[in-house]
C-alpha positions in Angstrom: 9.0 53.0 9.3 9.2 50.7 6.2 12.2 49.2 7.6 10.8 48.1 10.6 7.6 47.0 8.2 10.0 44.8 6.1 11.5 43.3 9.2 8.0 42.1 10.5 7.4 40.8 7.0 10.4 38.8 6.9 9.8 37.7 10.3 6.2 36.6 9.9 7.7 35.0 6.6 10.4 32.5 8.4 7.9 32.0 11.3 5.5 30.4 9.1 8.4 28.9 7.4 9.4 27.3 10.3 6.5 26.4 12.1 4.9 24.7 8.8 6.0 21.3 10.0 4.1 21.8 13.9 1.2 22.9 11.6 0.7 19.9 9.0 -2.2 17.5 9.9 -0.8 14.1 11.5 -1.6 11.1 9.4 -4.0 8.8 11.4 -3.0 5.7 12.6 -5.0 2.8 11.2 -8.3 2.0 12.7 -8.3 -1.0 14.7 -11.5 -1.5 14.2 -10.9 -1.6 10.4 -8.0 -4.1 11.1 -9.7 -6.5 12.8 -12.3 -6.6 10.0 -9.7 -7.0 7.7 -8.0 -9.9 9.6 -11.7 -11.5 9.8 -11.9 -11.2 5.9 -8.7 -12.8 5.6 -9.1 -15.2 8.1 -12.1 -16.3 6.1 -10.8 -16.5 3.1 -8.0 -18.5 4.2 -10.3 -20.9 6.1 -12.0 -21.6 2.2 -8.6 -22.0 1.0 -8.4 -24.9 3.3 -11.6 -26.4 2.5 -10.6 -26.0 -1.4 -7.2 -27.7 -0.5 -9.2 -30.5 0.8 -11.8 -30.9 -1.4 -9.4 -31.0 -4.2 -7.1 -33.9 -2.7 -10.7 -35.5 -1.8 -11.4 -35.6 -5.2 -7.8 -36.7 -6.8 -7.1 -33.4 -8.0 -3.7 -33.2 -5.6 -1.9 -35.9 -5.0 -1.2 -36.5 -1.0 2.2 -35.1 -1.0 1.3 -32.0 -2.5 -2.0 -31.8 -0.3 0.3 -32.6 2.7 2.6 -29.6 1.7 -0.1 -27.2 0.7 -1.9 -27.7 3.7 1.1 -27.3 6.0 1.1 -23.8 4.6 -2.2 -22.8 4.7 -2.7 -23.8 8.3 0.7 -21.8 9.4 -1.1 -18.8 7.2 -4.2 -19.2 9.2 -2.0 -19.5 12.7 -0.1 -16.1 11.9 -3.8 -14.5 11.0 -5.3 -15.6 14.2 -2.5 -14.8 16.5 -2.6 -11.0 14.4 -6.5 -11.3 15.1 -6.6 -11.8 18.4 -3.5 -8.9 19.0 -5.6 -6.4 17.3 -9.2 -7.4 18.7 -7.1 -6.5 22.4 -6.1 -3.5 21.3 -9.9 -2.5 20.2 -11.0 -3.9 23.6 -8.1 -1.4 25.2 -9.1 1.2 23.1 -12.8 1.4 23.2 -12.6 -0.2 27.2 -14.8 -3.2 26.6 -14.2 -6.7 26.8 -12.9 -8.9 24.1 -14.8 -11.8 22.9 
């Protein structure tokens, strides 16, 4: 009798052991809600980065070659952000079934 006790305790044992992984919460993916409001925050701030640019050069503060580079930048930064903006407010229209704006 305590043999087949033991045996039942060892197996319990290894199928918890083993099973641990199938049990362990899944991470959540990231929201896409939350990334599209993170993309619009960054979008924004990058659009006042732009403004800043050309308010400095407006006021002599960058010379036009620098202003020319610095801008050139920015405005790829901004493209990559919109392009990532639009991607993820599809997805949210996908997800939740409505329309995009």
């Amino acid at each position: 009798m305590f043999e087949l006790l033991l045996v039942l305790a060892v197996l319990a044992a290894v199928v918890l052991i083993v099973s641990a992984p199938l049990r362990r919460a899944r991470p959540e993916p990231p929201q896409t809600g939350d990334e599209v409001a993170e993309l619009e925050a960054a979008r924004d701030a990058k659009y006042r980065e732009i403004r800043d640019a050309e308010l400095d050069h407006a006021t002599g503060k960058l010379s036009t070659d620098d202003y020319q580079a610095i801008d050139t930048t920015l405005r790829a930064e901004a493209i990559t952000i919109l392009h990532d903006l639009d991607r993820a407010r599809e997805a949210l229209a996908l997800e939740t079934g409505t329309e995009s704006d």
